[in-house]
Residue frames as qw, qx, qy, qz and C-alpha x, y, z in Angstrom:
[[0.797, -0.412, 0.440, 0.040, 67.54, 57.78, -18.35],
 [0.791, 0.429, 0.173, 0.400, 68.99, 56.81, -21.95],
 [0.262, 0.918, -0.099, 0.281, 70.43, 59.77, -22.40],
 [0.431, -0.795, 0.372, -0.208, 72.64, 59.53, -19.24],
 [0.887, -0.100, 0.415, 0.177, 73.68, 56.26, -20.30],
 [0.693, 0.575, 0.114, 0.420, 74.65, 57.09, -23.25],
 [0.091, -0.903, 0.263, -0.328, 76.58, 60.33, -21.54],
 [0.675, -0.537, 0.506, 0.009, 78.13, 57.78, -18.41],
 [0.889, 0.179, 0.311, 0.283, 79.44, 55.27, -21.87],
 [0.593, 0.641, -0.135, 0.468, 80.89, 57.93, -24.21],
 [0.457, -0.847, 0.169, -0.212, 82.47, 59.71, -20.66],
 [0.527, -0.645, 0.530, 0.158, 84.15, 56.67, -19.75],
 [0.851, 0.375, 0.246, 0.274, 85.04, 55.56, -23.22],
 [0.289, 0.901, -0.134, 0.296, 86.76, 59.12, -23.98],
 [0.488, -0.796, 0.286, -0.213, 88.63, 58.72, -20.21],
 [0.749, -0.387, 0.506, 0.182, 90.02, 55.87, -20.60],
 [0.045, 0.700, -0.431, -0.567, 91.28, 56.52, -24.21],
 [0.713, 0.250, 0.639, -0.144, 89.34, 53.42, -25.56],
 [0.020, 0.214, -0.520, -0.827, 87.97, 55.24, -28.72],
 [0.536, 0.169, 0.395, -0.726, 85.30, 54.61, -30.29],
 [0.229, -0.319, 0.895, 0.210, 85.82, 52.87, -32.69],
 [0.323, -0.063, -0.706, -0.627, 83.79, 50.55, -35.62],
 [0.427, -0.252, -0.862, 0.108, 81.84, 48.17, -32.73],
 [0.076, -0.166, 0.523, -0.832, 79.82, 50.09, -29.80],
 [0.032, 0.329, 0.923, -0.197, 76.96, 48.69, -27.80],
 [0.027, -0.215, -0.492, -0.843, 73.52, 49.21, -28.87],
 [0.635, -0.432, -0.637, -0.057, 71.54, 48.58, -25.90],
 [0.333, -0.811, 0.218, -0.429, 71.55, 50.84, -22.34],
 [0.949, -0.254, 0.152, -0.110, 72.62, 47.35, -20.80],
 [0.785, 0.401, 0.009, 0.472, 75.66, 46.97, -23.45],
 [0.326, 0.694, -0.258, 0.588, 76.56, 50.39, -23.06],
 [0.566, -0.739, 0.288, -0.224, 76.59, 50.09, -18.72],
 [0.925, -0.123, 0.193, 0.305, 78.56, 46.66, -19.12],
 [0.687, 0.506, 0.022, 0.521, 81.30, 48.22, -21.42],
 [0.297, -0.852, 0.047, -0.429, 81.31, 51.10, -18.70],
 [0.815, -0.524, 0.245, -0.040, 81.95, 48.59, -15.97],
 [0.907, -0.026, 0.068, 0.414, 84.66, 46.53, -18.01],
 [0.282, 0.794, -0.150, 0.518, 86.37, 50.19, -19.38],
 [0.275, -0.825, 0.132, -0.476, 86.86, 50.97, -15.73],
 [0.830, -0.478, 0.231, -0.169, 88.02, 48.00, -14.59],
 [0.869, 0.273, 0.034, 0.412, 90.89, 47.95, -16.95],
 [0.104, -0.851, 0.223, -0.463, 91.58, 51.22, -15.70],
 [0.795, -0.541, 0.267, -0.070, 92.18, 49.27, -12.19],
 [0.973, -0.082, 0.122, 0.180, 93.86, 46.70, -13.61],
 [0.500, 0.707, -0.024, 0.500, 96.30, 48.57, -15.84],
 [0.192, -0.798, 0.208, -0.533, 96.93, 50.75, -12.60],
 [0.705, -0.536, 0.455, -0.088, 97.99, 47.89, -10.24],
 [0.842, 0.479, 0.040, 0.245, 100.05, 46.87, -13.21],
 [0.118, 0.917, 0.020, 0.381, 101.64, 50.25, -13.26],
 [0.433, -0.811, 0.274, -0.281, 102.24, 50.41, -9.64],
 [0.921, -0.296, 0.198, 0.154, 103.60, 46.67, -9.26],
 [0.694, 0.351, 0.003, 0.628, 106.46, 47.19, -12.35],
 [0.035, 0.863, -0.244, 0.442, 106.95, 51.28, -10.91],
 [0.724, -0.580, 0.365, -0.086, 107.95, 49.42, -7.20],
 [0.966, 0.011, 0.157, 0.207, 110.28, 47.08, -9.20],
 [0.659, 0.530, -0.037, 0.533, 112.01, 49.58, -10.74],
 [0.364, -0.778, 0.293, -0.421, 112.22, 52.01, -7.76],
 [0.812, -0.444, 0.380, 0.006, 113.87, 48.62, -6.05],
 [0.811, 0.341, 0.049, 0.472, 116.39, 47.93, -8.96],
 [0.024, 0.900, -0.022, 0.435, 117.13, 51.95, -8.54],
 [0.579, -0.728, 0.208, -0.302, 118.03, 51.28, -4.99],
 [0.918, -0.285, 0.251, 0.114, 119.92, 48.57, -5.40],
 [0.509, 0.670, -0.107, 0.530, 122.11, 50.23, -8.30],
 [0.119, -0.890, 0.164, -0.408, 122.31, 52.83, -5.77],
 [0.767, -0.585, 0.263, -0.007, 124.02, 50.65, -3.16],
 [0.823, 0.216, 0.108, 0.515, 126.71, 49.52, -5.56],
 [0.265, 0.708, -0.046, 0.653, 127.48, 53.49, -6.62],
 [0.469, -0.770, 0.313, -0.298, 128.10, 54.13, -2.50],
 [0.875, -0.322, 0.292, 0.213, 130.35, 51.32, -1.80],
 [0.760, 0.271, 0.172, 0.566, 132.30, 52.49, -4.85],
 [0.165, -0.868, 0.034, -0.467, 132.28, 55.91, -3.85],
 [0.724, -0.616, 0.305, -0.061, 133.57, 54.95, -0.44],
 [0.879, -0.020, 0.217, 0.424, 136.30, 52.71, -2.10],
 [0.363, 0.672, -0.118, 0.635, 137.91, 56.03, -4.15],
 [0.403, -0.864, -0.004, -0.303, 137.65, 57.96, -1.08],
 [0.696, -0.646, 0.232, 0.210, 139.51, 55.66, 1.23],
 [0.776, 0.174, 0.238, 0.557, 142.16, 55.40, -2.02],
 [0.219, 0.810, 0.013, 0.544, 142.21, 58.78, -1.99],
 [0.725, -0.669, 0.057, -0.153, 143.02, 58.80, 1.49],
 [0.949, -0.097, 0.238, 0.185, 145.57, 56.30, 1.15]]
């Protein structure tokens, strides 16, 4: 059973790009908590991610409506 802890801690320590670093729990208990919080910055970080990627995908879009309305304005001056 240790062993696997210790395997399921350095796993998601390596995955999420933590390191390892001077500090590391010394205890099967330590090393599941640090598991649990490692993974749950993973989450968090990731609905970060997603909320600023949607902001910029909606700035994008709204650029994009300016560059068609000026497009359309040469046109009809070309036209003209």
């Amino acid at each position: 059973m240790n062993r696997a802890i210790i395997m399921m801690y350095f796993t998601f320590t390596s995955l999420t790009t933590v390191g390892f670093g001077d500090f590391h729990p010394r205890s099967d208990f330590e090393r599941i908590m640090i598991a649990v919080v490692l993974l749950f910055g993973v989450a968090i970080f990731s609905l970060v991610m997603d909320n600023f990627i949607n902001i910029l995908k909606s700035a994008k879009k709204l650029v994009q409506s300016f560059n068609d309305e000026d497009a359309l304005s040469r046109f009809f001056g070309l036209l003209s």
